[in-house]
Each structure stands twice: as C-alpha cells, then as structure tokens.
N, C-alpha and C positions, 0 to 999 in steps of 0.2 A: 376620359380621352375621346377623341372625336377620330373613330376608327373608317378607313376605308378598305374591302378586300374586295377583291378581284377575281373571277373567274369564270373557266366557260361554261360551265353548269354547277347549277346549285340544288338543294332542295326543290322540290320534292322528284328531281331525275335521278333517283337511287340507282339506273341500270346504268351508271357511269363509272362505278364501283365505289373504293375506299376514299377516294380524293373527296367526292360529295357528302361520303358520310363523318369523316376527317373535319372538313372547313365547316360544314353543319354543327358540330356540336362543338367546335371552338368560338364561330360566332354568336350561338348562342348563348355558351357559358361566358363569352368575354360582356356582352349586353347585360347577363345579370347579376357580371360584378358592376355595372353603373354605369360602363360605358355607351357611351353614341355609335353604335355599329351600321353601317351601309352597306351592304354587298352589292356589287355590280355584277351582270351576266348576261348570258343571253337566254332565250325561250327553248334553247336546247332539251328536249324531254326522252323518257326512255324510249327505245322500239320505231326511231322517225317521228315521234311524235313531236307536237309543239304547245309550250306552254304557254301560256296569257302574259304578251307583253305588256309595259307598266310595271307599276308601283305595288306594292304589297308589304304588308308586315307579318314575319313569319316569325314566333317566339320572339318576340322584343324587336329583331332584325329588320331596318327598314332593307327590304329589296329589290332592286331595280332591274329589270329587264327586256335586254335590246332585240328587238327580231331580227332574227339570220336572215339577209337578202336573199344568201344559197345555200340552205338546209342540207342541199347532198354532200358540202364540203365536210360535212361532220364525220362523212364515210373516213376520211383520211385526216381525222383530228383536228380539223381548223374548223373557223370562224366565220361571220361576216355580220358581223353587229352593226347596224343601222343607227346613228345618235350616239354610238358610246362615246365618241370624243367630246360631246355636250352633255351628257350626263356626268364623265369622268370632270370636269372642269368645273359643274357646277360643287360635284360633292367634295373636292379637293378642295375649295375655297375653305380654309381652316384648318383642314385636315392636321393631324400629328403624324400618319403614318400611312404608307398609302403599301397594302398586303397583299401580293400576288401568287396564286397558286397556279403552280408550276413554269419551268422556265420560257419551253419553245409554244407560245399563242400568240397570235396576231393580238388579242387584246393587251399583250403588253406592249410590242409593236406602238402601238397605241397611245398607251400611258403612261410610258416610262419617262417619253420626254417631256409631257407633261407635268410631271412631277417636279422632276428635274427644273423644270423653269419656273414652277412653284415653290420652288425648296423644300420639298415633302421628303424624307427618304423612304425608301421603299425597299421592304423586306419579302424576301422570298423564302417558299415554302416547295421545295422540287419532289415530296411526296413520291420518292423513289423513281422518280422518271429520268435522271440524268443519265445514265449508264445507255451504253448503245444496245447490250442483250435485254435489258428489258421491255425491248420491243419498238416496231419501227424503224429499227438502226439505219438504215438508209435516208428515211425520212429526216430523220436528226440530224444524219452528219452532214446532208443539204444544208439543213435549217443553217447550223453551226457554221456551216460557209459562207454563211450570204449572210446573217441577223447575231450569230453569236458572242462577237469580242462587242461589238454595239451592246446588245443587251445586257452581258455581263460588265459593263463599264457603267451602266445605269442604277447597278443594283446594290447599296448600301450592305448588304444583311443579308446572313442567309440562316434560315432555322432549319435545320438536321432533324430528321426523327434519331437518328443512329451516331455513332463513331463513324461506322463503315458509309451513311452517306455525307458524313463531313470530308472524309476522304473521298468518296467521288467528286463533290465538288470543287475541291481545292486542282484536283486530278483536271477537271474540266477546264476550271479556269486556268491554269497553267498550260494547258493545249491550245487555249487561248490569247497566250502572251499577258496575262492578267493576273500573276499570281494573290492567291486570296491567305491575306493575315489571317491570325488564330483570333485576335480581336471580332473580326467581322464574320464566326460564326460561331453558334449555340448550338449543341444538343440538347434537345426538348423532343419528347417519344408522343404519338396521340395519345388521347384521354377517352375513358368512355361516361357514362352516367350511367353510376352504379343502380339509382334507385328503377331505371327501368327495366330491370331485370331482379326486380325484390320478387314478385309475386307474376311469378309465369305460371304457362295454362298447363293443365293437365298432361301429365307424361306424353299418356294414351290417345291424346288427342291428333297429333300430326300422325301417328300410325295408321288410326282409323279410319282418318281421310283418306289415308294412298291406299291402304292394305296392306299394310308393314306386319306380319305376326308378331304378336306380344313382346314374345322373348327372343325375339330376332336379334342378337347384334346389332346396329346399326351406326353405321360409319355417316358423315355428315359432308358434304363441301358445300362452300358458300363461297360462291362469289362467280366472276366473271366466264363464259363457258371458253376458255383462249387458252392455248397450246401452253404457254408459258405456266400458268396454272397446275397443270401438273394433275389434272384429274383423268387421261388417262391411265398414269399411275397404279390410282387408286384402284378403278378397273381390272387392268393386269392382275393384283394381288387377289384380287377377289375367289379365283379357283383354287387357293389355296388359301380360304377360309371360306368355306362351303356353309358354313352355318349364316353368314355374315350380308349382310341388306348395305347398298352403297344409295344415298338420296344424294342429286343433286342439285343444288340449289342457286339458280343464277341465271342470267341471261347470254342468251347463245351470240356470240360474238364470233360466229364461222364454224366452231370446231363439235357443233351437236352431232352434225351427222357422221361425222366419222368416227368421234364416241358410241352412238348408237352402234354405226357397224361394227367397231370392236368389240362391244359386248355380247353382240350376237356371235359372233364371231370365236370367242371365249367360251360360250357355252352359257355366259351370267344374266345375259338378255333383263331373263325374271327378276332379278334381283337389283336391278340398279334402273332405279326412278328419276325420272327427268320433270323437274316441277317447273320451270322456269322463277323469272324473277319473285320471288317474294317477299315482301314489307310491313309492316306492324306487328299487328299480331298473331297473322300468318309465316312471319319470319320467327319470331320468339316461341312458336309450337313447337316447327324447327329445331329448334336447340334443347327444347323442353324433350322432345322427344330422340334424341342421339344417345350415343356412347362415348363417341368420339368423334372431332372435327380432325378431319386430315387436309394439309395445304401441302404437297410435298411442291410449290413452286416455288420459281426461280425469277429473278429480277425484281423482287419487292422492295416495299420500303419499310412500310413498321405495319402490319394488315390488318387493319379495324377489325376484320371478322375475327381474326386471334382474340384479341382482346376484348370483345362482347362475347365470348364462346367462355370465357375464361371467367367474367362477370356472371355468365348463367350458370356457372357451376359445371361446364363443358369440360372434360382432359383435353389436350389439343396436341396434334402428331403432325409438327412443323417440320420442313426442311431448313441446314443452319441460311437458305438466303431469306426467310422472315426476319430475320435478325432480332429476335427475342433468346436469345441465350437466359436470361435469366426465367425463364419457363423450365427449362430443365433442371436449371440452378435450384428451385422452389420447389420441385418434384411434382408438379401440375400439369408435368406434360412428359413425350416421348420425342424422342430427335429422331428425323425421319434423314440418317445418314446419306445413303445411296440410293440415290430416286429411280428404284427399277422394282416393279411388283416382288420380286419372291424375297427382296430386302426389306419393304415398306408391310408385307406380310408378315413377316419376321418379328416386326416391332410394334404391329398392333395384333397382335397372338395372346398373347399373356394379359397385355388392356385389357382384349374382350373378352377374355375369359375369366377375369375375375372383378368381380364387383366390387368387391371390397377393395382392389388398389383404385378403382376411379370414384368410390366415395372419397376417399383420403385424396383425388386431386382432385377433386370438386375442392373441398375447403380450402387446398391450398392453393390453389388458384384464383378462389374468391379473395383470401386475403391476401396477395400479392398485386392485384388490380387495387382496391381499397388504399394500401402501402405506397404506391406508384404510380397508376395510372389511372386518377380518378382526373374528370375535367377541370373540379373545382386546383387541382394541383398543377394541373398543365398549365393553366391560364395566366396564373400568377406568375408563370416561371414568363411565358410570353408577354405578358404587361411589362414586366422587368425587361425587355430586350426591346418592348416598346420606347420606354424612357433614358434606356442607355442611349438609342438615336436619339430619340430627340433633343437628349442633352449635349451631344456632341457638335 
C-alpha cells in the first residue's frame, strides 16, 4: 500500500516524547512489511532546535520536511509548515490512506480537506491526547470551538491504543454533535522491537557514569520532565526509602526546577539525578542499569517507555492512567494506586528489596511484550484497518 502519515515531529526529535517514538516504529515496521510509506512533518527538533528541511529516507521511510515559518509557536503546540499543502497533494496523488497523528494541528487543518477532495480516508491516531486533563485543557477546548466538529467530520477512523481512549473519543465526538460508530474505531496498543533490546550494555555501565553506588536501589523515570508525569511523586517517596537512588531521564519541559527544589527540600538532593534527554545507547544503559521504572502519571495513552522498560527486562510501577492493566495481570509489574509518596513507597518497598521478585518480572514481562506488543503484530492489526477503508 501506498501509505501517507502525518505529523508535527518525527524522528529523530525524540524530546517530543512517546508520539515520535510511537509513529517511528509503526512507520518503519509498516515499510518493512513492503509498504510505500511517506511521512510528512516539519523540522521541529528537540530543545528549539531545527532540523534539515527536505527529503530524507530514514529506515525505508521516505520523509518529508516543511520548515516552521515561526518556530516559537511550538512553545504552545502549533505549527507553521511552509509547502506542506504542496508536498501533502503531491504525496496524496495515489495514496490509500492518508494517517494523522493526533487530532488538534494545524497540519491537519491542512490536509484533511485535501484528502477529502481526493477521496483518501484518513485515519487518526489521538495517542492519548484527546481528554482535556492531559494537558493544555484550555488550549483544546479553544481548539474544539473554533476547528473541532470540522475536523472530526473529516476523519474516517480512528485507532485507539486502549478501550478507555476509544471511549474518550466517542465521548469527544459526541460533545461534538458527531456521534462516532463502533465500526469507525479499533483498539490497536503500540508496539515495540523486541530485538533492540536483546543485547543491552553492561548493568554497571549507566551507574558508573552518574555515580549511582552498585547496589543502590535504583528507581528509573523516562520520559517528559511535566507535572502531569508524576515524577514528583516519585521524589516524595524517596525519604522513605533511604537506601533508594531516583535517575531521571527526560527533557525538562518547565517542571526541573521545581523538582530540583523539592528534592533539596526533602533532604534526597543526593540521590535523585537529573540526566536530561537521553537516546540510543545512552537510553538503553538506562534501563540496563534500573530496578524499576516508575510512571505514577496521569493523562496517558498507552507510554512507549512502559513497554521498552518491559522488553528490557525492566519491572515497571505504573499508575492505572497508563492503561496497561494487563502488566499487573502478568505479574511484570506493581500498580502504583494512589499517587502520593508514602503510597508509591509502599509499592515499590518489597520490588526493591528483593531480587528475586524482579528477576521473575523481568521474564514475565519479556514475554508478555513478545505475546502482545511486538511491532511485527501491531502492524498487521493496522494494515487490516488500512484495508477495511479503503474497501469501504
């Protein structure tokens, strides 16, 4: 199939979070089942930066990128892709299916009508971003006022990671005056690629670097440094586990310094490391070197980093808005109930103190990712939702 997706950053802007590392390994697992895959974006990169506008092929992936007239709009989640209405219309010429991640961007603004007047349908991927608590909420419900029943009118499909965000969406569109059939959507969870987590680096290795002691405990977070997140949480919990090292692994998106002050503030200062973003095989030490990954956040959709924590052989100490229930179900992980330190301490107590229950979720968590959420499995399940449109 002659695949088109859409969005405002792609590889290699990892500090965008789970959405880039999401639509990355689906477009590249969908290219090498044999597909024609296109991504469209813009030169949005991590930290303000800007990536090389143009053409590139990244793992099979031909992709295209528009330069942002006004880069500062990214402060507030938006756009301004320069050509994308001429790039979208060239790479639509044929298209089967034209894939948009997430709902409220000016790039779909953009392309939806285009599609629409191509006869392409166009599936969405809202990658936990529809609910108003998971951040922005004022931004949205603008959006929603002025571009919502419009853009939800545009959109054929919509693919779920979850139950719970098929039910936001129906929920949305229905706020919408648009109510959404059971037909016109799919549960489909991300996927990871098991094999780049077959032979990670030396335990010892990401210790060594910060000065983690050996046998330190060590708690993990990865991902965005944003209140929703929930890593001061993990913090809090910290003085009541004294033996216990907190890394955290992600790009500061406002909320570092007042993490920092809390921890000084705590008394834990020493103990909890602020690495910033990390990528390759400074990400995979990382995990090589944990105990345990803690997310105790709130307004998710299905969190990449779970499910790579989970491939490395990681126990992982989610709150239920991950919405991975079947982590606990497997015994590969701990449910982080009540997201307040002397609860989230409570639950990673017993993890870190005994070895032997997180060898026993190391494997079952390997094989439960393997079972479930490998890409080779998600992809098929998404070609199949491909050809239901376009047979319709």
């Amino acid at each position: 199939m002659n695949l088109v997706h859409l969005i405002p950053y792609y590889a290699p802007a990892w500090g965008f979070g789970g959405v880039v590392h999401a639509a990355y390994g689906l477009t590249r697992a969908l290219a090498a089942h044999g597909n024609a895959v296109t991504v469209i974006t813009t030169d949005a990169g991590d930290n303000g930066m800007r990536l090389p506008a143009g053409e590139s092929v990244i793992d099979g992936v031909q992709v295209i990128r528009c330069c942002n007239a006004l880069p500062a709009l990214r402060r507030v989640n938006l756009s301004s892709p320069l050509g994308l209405r001429e790039a979208l219309r060239t790479a639509l010429a044929g298209a089967a299916v034209l894939h948009v991640h997430e709902f409220r961007t000016v790039e779909n603004l953009i392309a939806l009508p285009l599609a629409h007047a191509l006869g392409v349908p166009v599936i969405l991927s809202p990658h936990g971003t529809l609910p108003y608590h998971a951040g922005r909420g004022a931004l949205k419900r603008g959006w929603d006022r002025l571009f919502g029943r419009w853009s939800a009118s545009h959109i054929d499909h919509v693919l779920a990671l979850t139950a719970d965000e098929a039910a936001d969406a129906r929920a949305l569109w229905n706020r919408l005056g648009l109510p959404l059939a059971d037909a016109r959507i799919s549960v489909i969870p991300n996927g990871v690629d098991v094999g780049e987590f077959a032979a990670l680096p030396p335990r010892g290795l990401f210790r060594a670097r910060y000065g983690i002691p050996p046998g330190a405990p060590l708690i993990l977070f990865l991902g965005r440094l944003h209140r929703r997140k929930g890593v001061h949480h993990l913090i809090d919990a910290l003085p009541a586990l004294p033996e216990a090292w907190l890394a955290v692994v992600g790009p500061d998106e406002g909320e570092g310094a007042a993490l920092r002050s809390r921890a000084a503030a705590l008394g834990v200062a020493e103990r909890v490391l602020f690495t910033g973003l990390l990528a390759g095989p400074d990400r995979l030490a990382a995990l090589s070197g944990a105990d345990v990954l803690g997310l105790p956040a709130v307004g998710e959709g299905l969190p990449m980093v779970a499910l790579e924590a989970l491939a490395a052989g990681l126990p992982v100490a989610l709150s239920d808005e991950c919405h991975l229930p079947e982590v606990i179900e497997a015994g590969a992980g701990v449910r982080l109930e009540v997201l307040n330190g002397a609860n989230i301490a409570e639950a990673l107590r017993p993890l870190l103190d005994d070895p032997s229950q997180r060898q026993a979720m190391r494997s079952r968590g390997r094989a439960l990712v393997e079972a479930r959420f490998t890409w080779d499995a998600v992809t098929r399940q998404v070609e199949d939702a491909y050809r239901r449109q376009t047979a319709a």
